[in-house]
C-alpha positions in Angstrom: 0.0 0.0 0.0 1.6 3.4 -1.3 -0.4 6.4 -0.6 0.0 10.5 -0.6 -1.5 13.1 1.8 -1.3 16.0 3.0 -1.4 17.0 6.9 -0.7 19.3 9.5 1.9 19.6 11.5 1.2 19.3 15.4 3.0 19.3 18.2 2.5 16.2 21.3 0.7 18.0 24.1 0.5 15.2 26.9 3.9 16.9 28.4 4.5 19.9 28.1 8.5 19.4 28.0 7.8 17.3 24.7 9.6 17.8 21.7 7.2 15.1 19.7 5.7 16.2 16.5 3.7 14.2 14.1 1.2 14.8 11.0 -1.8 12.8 10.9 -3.5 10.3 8.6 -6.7 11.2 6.9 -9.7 9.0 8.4 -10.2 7.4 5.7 -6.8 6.3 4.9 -6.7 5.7 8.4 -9.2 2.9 8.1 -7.6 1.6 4.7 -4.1 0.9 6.9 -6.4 -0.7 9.4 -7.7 -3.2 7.2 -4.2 -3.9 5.7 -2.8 -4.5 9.2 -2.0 -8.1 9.7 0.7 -8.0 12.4 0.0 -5.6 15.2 3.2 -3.6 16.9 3.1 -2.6 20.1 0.4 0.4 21.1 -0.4 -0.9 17.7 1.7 0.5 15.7 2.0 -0.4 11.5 5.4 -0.1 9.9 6.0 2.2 7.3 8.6 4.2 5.1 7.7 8.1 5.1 8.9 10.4 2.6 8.8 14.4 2.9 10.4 16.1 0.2 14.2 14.9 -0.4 13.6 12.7 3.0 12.5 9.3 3.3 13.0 7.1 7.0 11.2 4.1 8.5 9.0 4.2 11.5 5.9 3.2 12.6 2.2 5.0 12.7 0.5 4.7 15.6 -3.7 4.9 16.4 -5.3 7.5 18.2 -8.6 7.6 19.9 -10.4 9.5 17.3 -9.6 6.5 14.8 -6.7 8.3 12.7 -3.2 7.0 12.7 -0.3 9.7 13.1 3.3 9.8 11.7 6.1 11.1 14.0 7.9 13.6 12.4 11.8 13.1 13.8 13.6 16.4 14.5 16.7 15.4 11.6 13.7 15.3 9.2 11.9 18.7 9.9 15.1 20.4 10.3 16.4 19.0 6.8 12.7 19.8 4.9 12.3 23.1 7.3 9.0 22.1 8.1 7.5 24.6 11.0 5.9 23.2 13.9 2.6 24.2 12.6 3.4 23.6 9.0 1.6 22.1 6.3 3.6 18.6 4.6 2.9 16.3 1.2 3.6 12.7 2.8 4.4 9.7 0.6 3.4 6.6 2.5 4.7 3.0 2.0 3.0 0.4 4.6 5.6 -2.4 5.4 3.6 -4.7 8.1 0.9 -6.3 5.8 
């Protein structure tokens, strides 16, 4: 499964010392890497490759409450792309745990 979206940017409020950002899924991509998922990580996470711009890494999404997966963004990434922490990002998705 290889998809492309675009998200916000948003930063991990649960402590306030965090220095987490991610971008989530649409809902209804969301669901479609649901129904893919045949091998569940822990805190449920799928395994994907992520690209932003000239920047492509392997990590895994992970689901939220409200039924959307989100993508950490690591630091090495948004500083290469210069995404801002309320920035807007074109994501190329690649789900790896099928």
């Amino acid at each position: 499964m290889i998809v492309e979206f675009e998200g916000a940017v948003f930063r991990w409020e649960a402590r306030l010392d965090s220095d987490w950002y991610f971008v989530a899924l649409p809902l209804e991509l969301s669901e479609a890497v649901r129904e893919t998922q045949t091998h569940r990580r822990g805190f449920g996470g799928v395994r994907v490759e992520a690209s932003i711009g000239a920047s492509t890494w392997r990590t895994s999404v992970f689901p939220q409450s409200d039924g959307a997966y989100v993508l950490p963004l690591k630091r090495a990434v948004r500083e290469s792309e210069g995404i801002a922490p309320d920035g807007i990002v074109l994501v190329h998705l690649s789900v790896i745990d099928a």
